[in-house]
Phi, psi and omega in degrees: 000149169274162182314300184294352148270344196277325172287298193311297190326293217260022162251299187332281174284325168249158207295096191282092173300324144304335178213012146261293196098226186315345197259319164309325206269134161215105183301179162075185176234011206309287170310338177294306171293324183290320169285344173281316176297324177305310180275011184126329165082037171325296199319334191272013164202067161162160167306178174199167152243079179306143177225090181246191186162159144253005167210126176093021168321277185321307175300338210272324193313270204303335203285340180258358166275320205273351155308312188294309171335269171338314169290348165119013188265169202237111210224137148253148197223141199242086185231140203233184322267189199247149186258336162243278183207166213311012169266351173318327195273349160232148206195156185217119186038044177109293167321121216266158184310150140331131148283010186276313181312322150349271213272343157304324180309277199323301227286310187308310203271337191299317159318328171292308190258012175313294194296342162246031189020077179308154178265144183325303205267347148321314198277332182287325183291313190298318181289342144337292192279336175304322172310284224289356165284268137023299197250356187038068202288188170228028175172127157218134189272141201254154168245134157275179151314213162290335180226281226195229172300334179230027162294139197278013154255043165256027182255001191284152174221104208281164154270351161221128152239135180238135185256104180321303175168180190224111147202214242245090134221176208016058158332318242254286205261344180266322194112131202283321190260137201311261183346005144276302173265025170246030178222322159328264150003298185275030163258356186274012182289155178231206208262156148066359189257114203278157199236120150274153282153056173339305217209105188226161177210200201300338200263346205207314177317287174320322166322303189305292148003280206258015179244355149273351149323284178320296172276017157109352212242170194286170183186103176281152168220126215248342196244007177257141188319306175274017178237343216294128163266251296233111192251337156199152163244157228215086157309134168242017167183198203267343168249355230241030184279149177262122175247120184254126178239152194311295172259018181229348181079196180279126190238129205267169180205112173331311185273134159272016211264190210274320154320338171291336153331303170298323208277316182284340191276346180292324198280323182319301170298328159268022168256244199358320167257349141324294170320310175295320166299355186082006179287328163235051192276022159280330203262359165307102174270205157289345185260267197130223192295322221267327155333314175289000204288333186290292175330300153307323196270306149336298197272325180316284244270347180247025169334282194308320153290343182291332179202052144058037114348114169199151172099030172262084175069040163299133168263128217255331231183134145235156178071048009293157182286134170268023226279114177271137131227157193294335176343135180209006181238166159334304181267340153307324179269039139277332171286293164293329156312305191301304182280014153303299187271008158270349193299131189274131182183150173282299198218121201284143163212126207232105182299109151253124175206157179198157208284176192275330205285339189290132175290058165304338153291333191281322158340305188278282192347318197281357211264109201285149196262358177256060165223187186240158183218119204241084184254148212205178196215136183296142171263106189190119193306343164272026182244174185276117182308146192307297181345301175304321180289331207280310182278331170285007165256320173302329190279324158285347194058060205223106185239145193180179166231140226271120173229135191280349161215150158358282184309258211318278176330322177282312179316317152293312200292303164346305180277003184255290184335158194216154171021286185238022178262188199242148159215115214228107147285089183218199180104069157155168172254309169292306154358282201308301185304315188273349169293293207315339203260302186259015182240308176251000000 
């Protein structure tokens, strides 16, 4: 097979949640432990770092791959979902997997995992760790999936897990109530192994608590007064933040979007118990953390080339300024709505589209009403017709106009736009993806 049959095989054939949805989906671990037993139990010769959450996996994932890099490690990064191709999702210092490696895979295994029909994102984890054995990392930071306790990258046994933070997605598989889907989440703590912990309130903190209770282990709050790194932040041009910190002094950071704050102060407090463990005792001097302060700022500000970190407020385009992000739930667009509407521009035009499983009314609400709106729809079988999005923006006082794809909506917007307006493409991760593909 070409590369390009070996993806169509494993988007096609096996059961996909990006482009199935609920069909897509598979609980337990059963094919997971059966493919670890085939190949070897990879994962057991290196370190790992676990990352779940429901917003900011992917940031926190690359901004602790691209230190450990930086720092001199040989690191793998396990990140879902991919926005052009399927090799985004495994990577060794950055280097997206060989398509040869690929298509050996599938071709050499298929007999093995055919007869229990593995799900597209099983089948990808298990070749993820075999690479990363395969590549002889010495670390790899891994992202789950959707949730957790039966996510199939949950057989790793980290020297850190960090849970980003909790709110309202995949209900449907999770649980209706944060505290449900903070027990989800919180499966991925493991015995004697310590967890940061982004982001908590009254309703997930106990979850956290008492399931570090259980296993023995520290349970960090990366948002608690005595753990908090990140003390102000400071823009310093439309890509740029200056972030000023407890222990590390001032550190520059590449992503600009307004959300990342939280995300650099979670990594920052797990760069700290990195550090305690001893994984980055090359860069330790007698000045203690703040020695790392080049190392960090190094590794912030070139996130996106150490490890092809993209769609996060990325800027695209200037003149009009042009900017995606993947935000695609609830509690992302309260990040982005607000810095939709601090963004300085004569006229905002905002490329929208978004999937059927998404709180697209709470969504629209949030959505600023002094713009032009251009809505569409992703080529991806769970997205919504614009048509559907259009009267429910209109039903908001929210107006614009309709394109059945992505490419035709940037193409308007471009030819409306004028110098010095803003144009922003999101509501989706496929949004996102078919701009990157067909746009720029």
């Amino acid at each position: 097979m070409t590369y390009r049959e070996t993806t169509e095989y494993l988007f096609n054939q096996l059961p996909m949640f990006e482009r199935n949805g609920a069909k897509g989906y598979k609980s337990g671990l059963d094919n997971t432990l059966s493919l670890d037993v085939h190949f070897g139990h990879p994962h057991c010769s290196y370190k790992t770092i676990h990352v779940a959450g429901t917003n900011g996996k992917g940031s926190c994932s690359s901004l602790i791959a691209a230190l450990l890099q930086t720092a001199g490690y040989k690191v793998g990064l396990y990140t879902s979902p991919h926005l052009v191709d399927f090799r985004e999702r495994i990577r060794v210092n950055g280097r997206m997997v060989s398509e040869q490696y690929v298509i050996d895979f599938v071709e050499k295994e298929r007999q093995f995992f055919e007869p229990m029909r593995p799900s597209f994102f099983e089948l990808t984890t298990a070749m993820a760790f075999k690479y990363f054995e395969d590549m002889k990392v010495d670390i790899a930071v891994i992202e789950t999936g959707l949730g957790g306790r039966l996510d199939c990258t949950n057989i790793i046994n980290p020297i850190l897990s960090i849970i980003t933070n909790i709110s309202f997605d995949h209900t449907q598989f999770l649980g209706n109530t944060l505290a449900k889907i903070a027990a989800e989440k919180a499966g991925i703590i493991k015995d004697d192994t310590p967890v940061v912990i982004g982001n908590a309130n009254e309703e997930t903190k106990p979850v956290f608590l008492r399931k570090a209770l259980e296993t023995h282990s520290e349970a960090i709050f990366a948002q608690d007064d005595n753990n908090k790194e990140v003390l102000r932040v400071q823009p310093l041009d439309n890509t740029t933040l200056l972030y000023i910190t407890r222990s590390f002094g001032e550190i520059k950071c590449a992503l600009s979007g307004s959300y990342q704050v939280e995300n650099v102060n979670t990594v920052l407090v797990a760069v700290k118990n990195i550090m305690k463990q001893g994984y980055l005792s090359e860069c330790v001097t007698e000045n203690g953390c703040k020695c790392m302060r080049n190392e960090l700022s190094e590794a912030f500000m070139n996130v996106t080339k150490l490890t092809g970190l993209r769609g996060r407020w990325q800027t695209v385009k200037t003149a009009p300024n042009v900017v995606c992000d993947t935000g695609h739930n609830l509690a992302g667009w309260q990040f982005i709505s607000r810095q939709l509407a601090a963004t300085k521009c004569k006229q905002r035009h905002i490329i929208f589209g978004m999937v059927d499983d998404k709180d697209i009314d709470s969504v629209i609400k949030l959505l600023p009403k002094n713009a032009l709106y251009y809505f569409t729809e992703a080529d991806n079988h769970r997205a919504l017709p614009w048509i559907t999005i259009q009267e429910k923006a209109v039903a908001n006082g929210l107006y614009g106009g309709g394109y059945p794809s992505v490419k035709e909506a940037f193409t308007a917007a471009i030819k409306a736009a004028a110098h010095d307006d803003f144009i922003f493409v999101g509501g989706s991760s496929y949004v996102v993806a078919d701009f990157l593909k067909d746009c720029i």
